[in-house]
C-alpha positions in Angstrom: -47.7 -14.2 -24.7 -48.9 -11.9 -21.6 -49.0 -7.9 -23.0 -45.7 -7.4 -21.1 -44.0 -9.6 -23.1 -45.0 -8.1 -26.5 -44.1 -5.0 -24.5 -40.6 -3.8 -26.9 -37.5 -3.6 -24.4 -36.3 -0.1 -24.1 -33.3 0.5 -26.0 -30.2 0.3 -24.8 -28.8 3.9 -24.2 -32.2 4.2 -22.3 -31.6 2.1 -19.4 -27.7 3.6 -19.1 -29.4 6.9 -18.6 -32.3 6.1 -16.6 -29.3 3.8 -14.3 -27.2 6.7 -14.1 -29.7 9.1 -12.8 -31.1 6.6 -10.2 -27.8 6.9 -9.1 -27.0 10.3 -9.2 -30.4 10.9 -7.2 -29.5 8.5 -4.4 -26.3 11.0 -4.2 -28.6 13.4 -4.1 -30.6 12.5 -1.4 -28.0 11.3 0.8 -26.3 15.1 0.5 -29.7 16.6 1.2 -30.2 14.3 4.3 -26.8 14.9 5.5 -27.1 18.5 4.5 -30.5 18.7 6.5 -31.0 19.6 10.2 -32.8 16.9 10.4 -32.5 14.0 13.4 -34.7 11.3 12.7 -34.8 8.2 14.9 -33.7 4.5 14.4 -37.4 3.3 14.7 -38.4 6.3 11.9 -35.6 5.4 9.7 -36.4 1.1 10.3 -40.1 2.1 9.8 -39.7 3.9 6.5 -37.5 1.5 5.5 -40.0 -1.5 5.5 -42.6 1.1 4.0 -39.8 0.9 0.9 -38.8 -2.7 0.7 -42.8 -3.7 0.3 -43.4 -0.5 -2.0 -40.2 -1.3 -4.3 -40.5 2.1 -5.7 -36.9 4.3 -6.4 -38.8 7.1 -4.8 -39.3 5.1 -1.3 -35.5 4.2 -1.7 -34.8 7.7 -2.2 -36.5 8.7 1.2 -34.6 6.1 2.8 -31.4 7.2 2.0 -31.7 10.5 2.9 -33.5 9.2 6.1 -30.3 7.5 7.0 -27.8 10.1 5.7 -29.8 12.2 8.1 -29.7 10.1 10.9 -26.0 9.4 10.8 -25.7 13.6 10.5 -27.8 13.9 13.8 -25.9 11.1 15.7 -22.6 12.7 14.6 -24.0 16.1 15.9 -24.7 14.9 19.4 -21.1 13.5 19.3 -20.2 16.8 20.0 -21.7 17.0 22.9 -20.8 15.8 26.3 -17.1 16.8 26.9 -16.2 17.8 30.3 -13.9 20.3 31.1 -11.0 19.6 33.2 -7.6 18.6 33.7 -6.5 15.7 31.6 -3.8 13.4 32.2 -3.8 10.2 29.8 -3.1 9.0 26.4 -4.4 10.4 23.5 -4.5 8.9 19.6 -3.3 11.0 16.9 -6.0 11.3 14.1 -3.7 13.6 12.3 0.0 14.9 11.8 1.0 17.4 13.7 1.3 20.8 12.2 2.9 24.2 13.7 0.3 26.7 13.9 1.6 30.2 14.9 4.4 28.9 17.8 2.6 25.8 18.8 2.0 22.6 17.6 -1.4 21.6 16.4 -3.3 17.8 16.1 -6.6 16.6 16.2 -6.5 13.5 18.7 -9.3 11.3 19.9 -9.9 11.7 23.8 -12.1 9.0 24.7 -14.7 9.3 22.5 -14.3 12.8 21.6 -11.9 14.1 18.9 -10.3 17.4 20.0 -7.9 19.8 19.1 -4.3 19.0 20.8 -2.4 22.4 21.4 0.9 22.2 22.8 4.3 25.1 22.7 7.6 25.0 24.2 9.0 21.4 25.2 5.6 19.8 25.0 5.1 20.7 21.0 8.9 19.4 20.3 8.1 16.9 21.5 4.8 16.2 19.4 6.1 17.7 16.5 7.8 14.4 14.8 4.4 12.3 15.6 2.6 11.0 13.4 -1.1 10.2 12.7 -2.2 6.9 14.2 0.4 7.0 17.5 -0.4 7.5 20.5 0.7 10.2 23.1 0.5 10.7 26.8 -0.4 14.1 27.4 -0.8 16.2 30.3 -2.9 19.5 30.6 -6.7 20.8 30.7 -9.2 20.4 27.9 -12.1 23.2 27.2 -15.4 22.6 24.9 -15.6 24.6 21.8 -18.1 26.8 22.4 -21.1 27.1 19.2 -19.7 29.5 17.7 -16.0 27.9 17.3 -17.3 24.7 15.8 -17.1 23.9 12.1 -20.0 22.2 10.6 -17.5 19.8 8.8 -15.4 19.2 11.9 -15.8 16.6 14.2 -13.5 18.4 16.7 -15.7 18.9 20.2 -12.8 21.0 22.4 -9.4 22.0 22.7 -7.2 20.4 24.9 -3.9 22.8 26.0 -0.9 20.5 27.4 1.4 21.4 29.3 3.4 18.4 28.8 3.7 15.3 25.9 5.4 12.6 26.4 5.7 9.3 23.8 5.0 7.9 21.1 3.2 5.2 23.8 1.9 3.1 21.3 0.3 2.9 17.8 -2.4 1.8 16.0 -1.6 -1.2 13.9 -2.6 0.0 10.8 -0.7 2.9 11.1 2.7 1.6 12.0 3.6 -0.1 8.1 2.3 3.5 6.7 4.2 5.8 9.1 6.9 3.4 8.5 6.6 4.6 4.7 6.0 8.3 5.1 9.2 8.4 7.2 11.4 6.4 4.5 10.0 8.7 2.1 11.1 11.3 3.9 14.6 10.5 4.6 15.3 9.9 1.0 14.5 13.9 0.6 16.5 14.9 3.3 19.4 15.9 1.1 17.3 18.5 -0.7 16.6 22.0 0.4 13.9 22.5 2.7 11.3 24.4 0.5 12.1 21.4 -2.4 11.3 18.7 0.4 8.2 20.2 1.7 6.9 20.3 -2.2 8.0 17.3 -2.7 5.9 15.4 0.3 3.1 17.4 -0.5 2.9 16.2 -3.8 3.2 12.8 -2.8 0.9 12.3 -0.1 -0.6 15.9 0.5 1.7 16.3 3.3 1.7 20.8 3.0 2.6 21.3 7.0 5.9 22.4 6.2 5.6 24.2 3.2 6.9 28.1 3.2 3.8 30.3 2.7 5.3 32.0 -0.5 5.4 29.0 -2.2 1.8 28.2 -1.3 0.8 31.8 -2.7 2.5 31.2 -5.8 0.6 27.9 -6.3 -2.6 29.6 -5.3 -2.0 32.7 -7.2 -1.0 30.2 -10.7 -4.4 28.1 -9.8 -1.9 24.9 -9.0 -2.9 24.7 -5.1 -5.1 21.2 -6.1 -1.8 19.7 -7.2 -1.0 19.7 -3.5 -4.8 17.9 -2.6 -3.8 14.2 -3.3 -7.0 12.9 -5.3 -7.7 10.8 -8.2 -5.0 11.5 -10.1 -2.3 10.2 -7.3 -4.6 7.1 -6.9 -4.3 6.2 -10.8 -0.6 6.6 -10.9 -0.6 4.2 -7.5 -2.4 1.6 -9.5 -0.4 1.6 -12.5 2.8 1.5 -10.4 1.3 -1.7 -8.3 0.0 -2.9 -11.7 2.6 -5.4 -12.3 1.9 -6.7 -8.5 -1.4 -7.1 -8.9 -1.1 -9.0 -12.3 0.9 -11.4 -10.7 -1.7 -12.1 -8.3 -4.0 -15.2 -9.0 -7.2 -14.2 -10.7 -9.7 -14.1 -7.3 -6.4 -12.0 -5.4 -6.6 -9.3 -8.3 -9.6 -7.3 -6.6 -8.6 -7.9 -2.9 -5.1 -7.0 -3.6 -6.1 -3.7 -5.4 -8.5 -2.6 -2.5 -5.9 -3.4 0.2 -2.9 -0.7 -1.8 -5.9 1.4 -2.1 -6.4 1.4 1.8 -2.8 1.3 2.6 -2.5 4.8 0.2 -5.9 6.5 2.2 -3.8 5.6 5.7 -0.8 7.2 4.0 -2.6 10.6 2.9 -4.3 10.7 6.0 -7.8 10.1 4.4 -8.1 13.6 3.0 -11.8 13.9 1.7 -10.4 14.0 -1.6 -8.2 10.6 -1.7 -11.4 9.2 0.1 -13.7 10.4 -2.8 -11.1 8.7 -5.1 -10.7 5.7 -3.2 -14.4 5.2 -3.0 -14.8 6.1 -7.0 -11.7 3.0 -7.5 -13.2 0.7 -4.8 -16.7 0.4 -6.1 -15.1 0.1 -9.8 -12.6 -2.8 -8.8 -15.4 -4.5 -7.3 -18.1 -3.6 -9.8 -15.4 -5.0 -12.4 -14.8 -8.4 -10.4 -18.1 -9.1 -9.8 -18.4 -8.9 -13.7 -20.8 -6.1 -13.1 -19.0 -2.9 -14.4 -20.5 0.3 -13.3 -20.4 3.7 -15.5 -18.2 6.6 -14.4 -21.1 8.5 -13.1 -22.5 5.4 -11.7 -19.4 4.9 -10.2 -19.4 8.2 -8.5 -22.7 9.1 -7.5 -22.6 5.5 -5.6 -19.1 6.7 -4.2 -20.4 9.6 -2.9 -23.5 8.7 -1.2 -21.5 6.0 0.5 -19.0 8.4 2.2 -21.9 10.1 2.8 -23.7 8.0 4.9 -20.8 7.2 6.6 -19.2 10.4 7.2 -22.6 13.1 7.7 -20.0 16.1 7.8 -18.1 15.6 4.2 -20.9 17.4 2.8 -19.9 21.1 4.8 -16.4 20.3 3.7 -15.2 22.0 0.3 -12.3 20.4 -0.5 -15.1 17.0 -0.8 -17.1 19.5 -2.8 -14.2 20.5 -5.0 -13.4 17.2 -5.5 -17.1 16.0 -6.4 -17.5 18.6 -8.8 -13.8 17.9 -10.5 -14.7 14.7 -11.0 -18.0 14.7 -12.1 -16.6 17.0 -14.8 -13.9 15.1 -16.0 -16.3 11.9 -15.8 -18.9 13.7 -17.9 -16.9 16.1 -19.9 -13.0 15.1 -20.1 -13.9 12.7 -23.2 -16.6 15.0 -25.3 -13.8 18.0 -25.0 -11.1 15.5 -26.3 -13.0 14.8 -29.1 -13.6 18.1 -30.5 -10.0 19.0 -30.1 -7.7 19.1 -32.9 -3.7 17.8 -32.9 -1.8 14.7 -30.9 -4.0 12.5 -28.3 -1.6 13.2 -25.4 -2.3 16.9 -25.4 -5.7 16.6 -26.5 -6.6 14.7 -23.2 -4.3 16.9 -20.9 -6.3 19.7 -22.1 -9.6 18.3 -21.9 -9.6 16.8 -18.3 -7.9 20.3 -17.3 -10.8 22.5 -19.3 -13.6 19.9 -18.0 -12.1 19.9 -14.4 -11.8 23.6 -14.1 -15.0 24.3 -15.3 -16.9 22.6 -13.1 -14.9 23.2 -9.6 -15.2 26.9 -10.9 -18.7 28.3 -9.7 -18.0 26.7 -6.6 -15.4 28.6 -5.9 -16.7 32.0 -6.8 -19.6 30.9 -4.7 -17.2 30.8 -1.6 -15.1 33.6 -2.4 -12.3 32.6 -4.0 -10.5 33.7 -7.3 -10.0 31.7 -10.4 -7.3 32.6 -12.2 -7.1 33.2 -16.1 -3.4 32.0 -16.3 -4.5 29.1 -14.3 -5.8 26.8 -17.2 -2.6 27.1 -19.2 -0.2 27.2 -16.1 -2.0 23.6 -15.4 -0.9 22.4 -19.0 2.9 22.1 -18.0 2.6 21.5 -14.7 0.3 18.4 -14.3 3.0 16.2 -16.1 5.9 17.3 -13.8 3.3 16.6 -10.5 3.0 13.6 -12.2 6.7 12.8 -12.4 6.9 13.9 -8.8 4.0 11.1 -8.0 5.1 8.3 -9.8 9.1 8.6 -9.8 8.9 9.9 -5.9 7.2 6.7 -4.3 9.1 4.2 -6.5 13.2 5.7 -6.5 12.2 7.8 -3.4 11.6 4.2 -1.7 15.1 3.4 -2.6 16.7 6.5 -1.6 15.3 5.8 1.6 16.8 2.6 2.3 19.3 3.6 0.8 20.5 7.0 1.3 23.8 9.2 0.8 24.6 9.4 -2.7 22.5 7.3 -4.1 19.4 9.1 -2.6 21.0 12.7 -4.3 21.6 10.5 -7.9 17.7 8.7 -7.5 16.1 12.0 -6.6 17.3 14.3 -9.5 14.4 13.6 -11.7 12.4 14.7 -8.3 14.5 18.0 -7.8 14.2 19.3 -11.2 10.3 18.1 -11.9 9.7 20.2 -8.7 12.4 23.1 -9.4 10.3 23.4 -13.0 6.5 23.5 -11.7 7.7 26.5 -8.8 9.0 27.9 -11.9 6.1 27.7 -13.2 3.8 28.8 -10.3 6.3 31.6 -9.5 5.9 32.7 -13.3 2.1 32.5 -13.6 1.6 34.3 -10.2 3.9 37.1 -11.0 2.0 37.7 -14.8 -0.4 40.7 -14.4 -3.8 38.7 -15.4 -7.0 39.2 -13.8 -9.7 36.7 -12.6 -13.1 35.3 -13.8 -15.6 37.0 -12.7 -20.2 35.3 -12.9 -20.7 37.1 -16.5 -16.9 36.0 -17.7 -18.3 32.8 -16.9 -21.6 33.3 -18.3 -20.5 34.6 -21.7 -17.9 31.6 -22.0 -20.5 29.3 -21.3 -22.9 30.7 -23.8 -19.8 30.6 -26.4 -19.3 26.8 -25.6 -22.8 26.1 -26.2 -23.1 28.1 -29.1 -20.0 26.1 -30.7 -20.8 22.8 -29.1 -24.4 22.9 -31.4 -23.2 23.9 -34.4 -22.3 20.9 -35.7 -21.4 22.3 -39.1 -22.0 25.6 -39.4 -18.8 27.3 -39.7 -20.2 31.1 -38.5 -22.2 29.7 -35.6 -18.7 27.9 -34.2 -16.8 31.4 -35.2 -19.4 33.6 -33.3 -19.0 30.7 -30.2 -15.8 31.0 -30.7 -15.5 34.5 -30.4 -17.3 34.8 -27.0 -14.8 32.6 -25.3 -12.1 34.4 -26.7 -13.3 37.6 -25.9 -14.4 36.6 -22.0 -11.4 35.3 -21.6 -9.8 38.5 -22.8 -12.0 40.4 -20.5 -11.1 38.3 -17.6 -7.3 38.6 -18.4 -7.2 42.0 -18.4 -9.0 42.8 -15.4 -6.3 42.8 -13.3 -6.8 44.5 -10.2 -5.9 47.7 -10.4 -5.8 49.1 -6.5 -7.8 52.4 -5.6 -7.9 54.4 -2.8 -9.4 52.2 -0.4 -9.0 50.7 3.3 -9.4 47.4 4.8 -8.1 45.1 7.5 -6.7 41.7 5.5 -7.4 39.7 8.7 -5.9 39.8 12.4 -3.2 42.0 12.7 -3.2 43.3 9.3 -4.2 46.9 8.1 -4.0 48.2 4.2 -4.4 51.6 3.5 -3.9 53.0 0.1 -4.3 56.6 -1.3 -1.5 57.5 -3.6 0.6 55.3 -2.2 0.3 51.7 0.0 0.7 51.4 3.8 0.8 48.0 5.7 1.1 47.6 9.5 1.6 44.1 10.8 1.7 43.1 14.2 2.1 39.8 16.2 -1.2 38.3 15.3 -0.8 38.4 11.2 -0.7 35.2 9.3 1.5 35.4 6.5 -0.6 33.6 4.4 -3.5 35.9 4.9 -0.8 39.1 4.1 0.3 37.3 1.2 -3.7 36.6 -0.6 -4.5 40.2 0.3 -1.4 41.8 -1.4 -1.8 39.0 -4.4 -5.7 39.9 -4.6 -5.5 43.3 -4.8 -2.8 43.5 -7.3 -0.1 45.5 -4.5 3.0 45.1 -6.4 4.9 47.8 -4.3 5.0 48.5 -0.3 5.9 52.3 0.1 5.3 52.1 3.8 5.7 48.6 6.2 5.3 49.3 9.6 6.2 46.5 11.9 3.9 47.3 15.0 5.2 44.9 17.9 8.7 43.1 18.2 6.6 39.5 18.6 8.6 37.0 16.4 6.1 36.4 14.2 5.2 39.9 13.1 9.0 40.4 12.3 9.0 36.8 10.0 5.7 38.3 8.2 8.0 41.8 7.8 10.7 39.6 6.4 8.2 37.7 3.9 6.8 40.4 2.4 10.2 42.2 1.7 11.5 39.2 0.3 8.2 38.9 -1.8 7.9 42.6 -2.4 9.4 46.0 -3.5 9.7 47.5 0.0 10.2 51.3 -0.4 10.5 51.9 3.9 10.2 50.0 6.6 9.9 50.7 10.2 10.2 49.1 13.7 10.0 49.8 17.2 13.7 50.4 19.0 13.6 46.8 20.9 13.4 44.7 17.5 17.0 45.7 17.4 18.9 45.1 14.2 17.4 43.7 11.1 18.4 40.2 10.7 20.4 39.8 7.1 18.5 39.5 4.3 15.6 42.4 5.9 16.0 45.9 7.2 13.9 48.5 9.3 14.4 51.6 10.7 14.2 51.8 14.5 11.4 54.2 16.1 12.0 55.8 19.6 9.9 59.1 19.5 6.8 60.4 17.5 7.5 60.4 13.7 5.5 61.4 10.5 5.7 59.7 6.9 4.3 61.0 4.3 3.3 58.2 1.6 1.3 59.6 -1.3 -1.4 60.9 -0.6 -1.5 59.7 3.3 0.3 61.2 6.4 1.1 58.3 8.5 2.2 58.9 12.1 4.3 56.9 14.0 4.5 57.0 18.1 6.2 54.8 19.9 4.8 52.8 23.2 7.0 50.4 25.1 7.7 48.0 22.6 4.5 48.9 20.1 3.9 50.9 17.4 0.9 52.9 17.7 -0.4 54.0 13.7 -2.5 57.2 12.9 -3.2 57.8 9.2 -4.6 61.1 8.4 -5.2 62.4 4.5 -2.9 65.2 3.1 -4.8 68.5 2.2 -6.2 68.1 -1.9 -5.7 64.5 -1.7 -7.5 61.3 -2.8 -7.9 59.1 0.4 -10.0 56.3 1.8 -13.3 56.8 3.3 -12.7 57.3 7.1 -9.1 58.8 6.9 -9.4 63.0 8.2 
């Protein structure tokens, strides 16, 4: 017996550890590599990968990866390069849908071997509009490269090409044409339903949000119930249990292949969003894991996952939905099933609870770290509204199937579960949004974390969970309260938008605002009440964000130049032909009309409280 037999094998729980973080430092090193600036060549990446296969070390593996993540991030870098300006005149391959983006239509389409953005108005985006990813257009017009400062490090977009005219579809991609078969069945069994329902309702089930009205995406964002519209992990599991009974009539060697192939026929139909592809990867290794009688651990399972997107895809890692969806996972993987555990009362909500709790935490410093809010009412907003999504997901792809082929009445019977699933969660969104609760905040985080941990060691010490307790609760409280309460203060919320607030709250628009941006900066800052709109410019879309807000909002006085004419129903202004003064609080605003603008001076009122800057 040599002295590495008598050697005692490591116990068990030992080698799942030392497996799982092998695997989560592969991850790592391919998102470092990617991450990197690096551009190391074929013959440096084949060289160190020799040096690893005789050293058979995890460290030379390590190296390797990140080598080749690397690589593949350099290579995709210098895709960007090399795209001519000029007139184009060709076809073109959707890589997306298109979506209207402020009176044109807007798709990222491969042009050789470029991808570019596709811009096209008038008659040439009507005509692109109904297109779907995978088809091919001919296009006529000039394309433009972006210059350094318009690219996105997680785009692969190299240029913008503006046509003049569009003509097709030409053509598709085989793939594509089963799955745009399906997205358009699905689509026509909605048609019955109001246009806000049917926009929901395809973004739900397959993350289709082009067409959804920006006040309904506000309410979802300000209820923190946006990620139901990101089709991830969750979609992907009810998929499986719906082709569950398919696959188990499959013979035994089919099971594996089968599942993989509804697996890539649902990432074609979401349009390979980086959170179906971190789900897909996650459920592909798994299946095959499973069938090779090798099943992997759920961290395993995802570190692999994302290292292999990774490599293949360099520019996931600058994307945050893939990083939201990472860190979602990774929490529910790791602390879903601990949570449930400590929980009192029935399993179902016990799970529910936990996978939201272990979710939330962990997506939630990345999203302070990136500016965004996380609201208090979101956790409990999530509780009811996860199981109608869910409805949406699994009832919409079976029956809506069949009120596709179907249609007429049958399609209005088959989708009333759909309607009022749908009808509920905006209820819920529109409820939670409107409630007056703050956000977290680094120390709300901090002190909730410390209470966790503090109850989590306790074991049984009663005072030690009751002080851990307490923290949490009293965070949370903190959190809740801190609603924003608006000052005097002014800012610009974006292109053509302007907040002032002394007293009273001013908001001039003009044709370049986005309602969505209008929308976050009256919902961040707690604006409950308008006192002054002033609709600058008679452009089309600065009168639709006028009519938003006053539907959203409690309008006191709204004003227009003379050309916008009469107020369509539902919205009014008063027209502005000659110099005019408002006073709003403590602000004087004043009003002068220029050809079909609306020029805006605010001044302060003598004794009052006024933003910095305002005379």
């Amino acid at each position: 017996m040599t002295d590495e037999d008598a050697r005692p094998a490591p116990p068990p729980a030992m080698v799942v550890a030392s497996g799982h973080a092998l695997a989560l430092a592969v991850a790592a090193s391919a998102w470092l590599g990617a991450w990197s600036q690096l551009s190391p060549s074929r013959g440096v990446v084949v060289l160190v990968g020799l040096v690893a296969w005789r050293w058979r070390h995890p460290v030379g593996w390590l190296v390797l990866v990140a080598l080749v993540a690397a690589h593949a991030g350099g290579a995709a870098r210098d895709g960007l390069g090399g795209l001519a300006p000029g007139a184009v005149a060709g076809e073109v391959t959707l890589l997306g849908d298109p979506r209207p983006v402020a009176g044109a239509v807007v798709v990222e389409v491969r042009l050789g071997r470029h991808h570019v953005e596709l811009r096209a108005a008038g008659s040439a985006g009507g005509a692109l509009r109904d297109r779907l990813a995978g088809e091919r257009v001919r296009v006529v017009g000039a394309v433009r490269p972006s210059t350094p400062a318009e690219r996105h490090p997680g785009s692969h977009v190299a240029g913008t090409l503006s046509a003049t005219s569009v003509e097709g579809p030409s053509g598709v991609w085989p793939p594509a044409a089963p799955v745009n078969a399906l997205h358009r069945l699905l689509a026509r069994g909605t048609d019955h339903l109001a246009r806000d329902d049917q926009a929901v309702v395809a973004g739900l089930l397959v993350g289709d949000d082009r067409f959804i009205p920006a006040d309904v995406t506000d309410d979802l964002r300000g209820a923190g119930l946006s990620h139901l519209l990101a089709v991830s992990g969750q979609n992907v599991a009810f998929l499986l249990l719906l082709a569950s009974p398919l696959v188990a009539r499959c013979p035994g060697r089919w099971r594996a292949p089968v599942t993989l192939g509804v697996i890539v026929a649902f990432v074609l139909l979401t349009r390979a969003e980086p959170s179906v592809l971190r789900a897909a990867a996650m459920t592909g290794i798994g299946v095959t894991a499973a069938s090779l009688g090798r099943p992997l651990g759920g961290i395993r399972v995802l570190a692999l996952g994302v290292a292999g997107l990774i490599v293949v895809d360099p520019f996931l890692v600058h994307r945050l939905g893939f990083a939201l969806s990472v860190a979602a996972a990774a929490g529910i993987v790791v602390a879903a099933a601990p949570v449930a555990d400590r929980l009192r009362g029935p399993s179902a909500i016990r799970e529910a609870v936990s996978v939201t709790v272990a979710a939330q935490a962990a997506v939630t410093p990345l999203l302070l770290a990136n500016g965004l809010s996380v609201p208090v009412v979101g956790v409990l907003a999530n509780l009811p509204a996860a199981p109608l999504a869910g409805l949406v997901m699994t009832w919409g792809l079976t029956a809506g199937t069949v009120a596709g082929i179907v249609g007429g009445p049958v399609a209005v019977v088959v989708h009333v579960p759909t309607l009022l699933a749908v009808r509920g969660l905006m209820g819920i969104a529109r409820l939670a949004n409107g409630l007056p609760l703050g956000s977290f905040a680094p120390w709300h985080l901090a002190v909730v974390g410390m209470g966790v941990l503090l109850a989590w060691t306790a074991d049984a010490r009663r005072g030690r969970r009751l002080v851990g307790g307490g923290l949490v609760v009293v965070a949370v409280a903190f959190a809740a309260l801190a609603a924003p309460a608006v000052g005097p203060g002014s800012w610009e919320a974006g292109p053509g938008v302007q907040v002032w607030r002394g007293g009273g709250t001013v908001l001039v628009v003009d044709g370049r605002a986005q309602d969505a941006a209008v929308l976050a900066v009256v919902r961040r800052a707690g604006i409950r009440r308008i006192d002054l709109l002033v609709v600058r410019s008679t452009s089309p879309r600065a009168l639709a964000v006028a009519g938003l807000v006053q539907r959203r909002l409690h309008v006191a006085s709204v004003v227009a130049p003379a050309s916008a004419g009469e107020a369509p129903e539902g919205q009014r202004w008063t027209s502005v032909d000659r110099p005019s003064r408002i006073a709003v609080g403590d602000l004087d605003v004043a009003v002068v009309a220029d050809g079909d603008r609306l020029d805006v001076t605010v001044h302060c009122r003598p004794g009052g409280r006024c933003p910095d800057g305002v005379g």
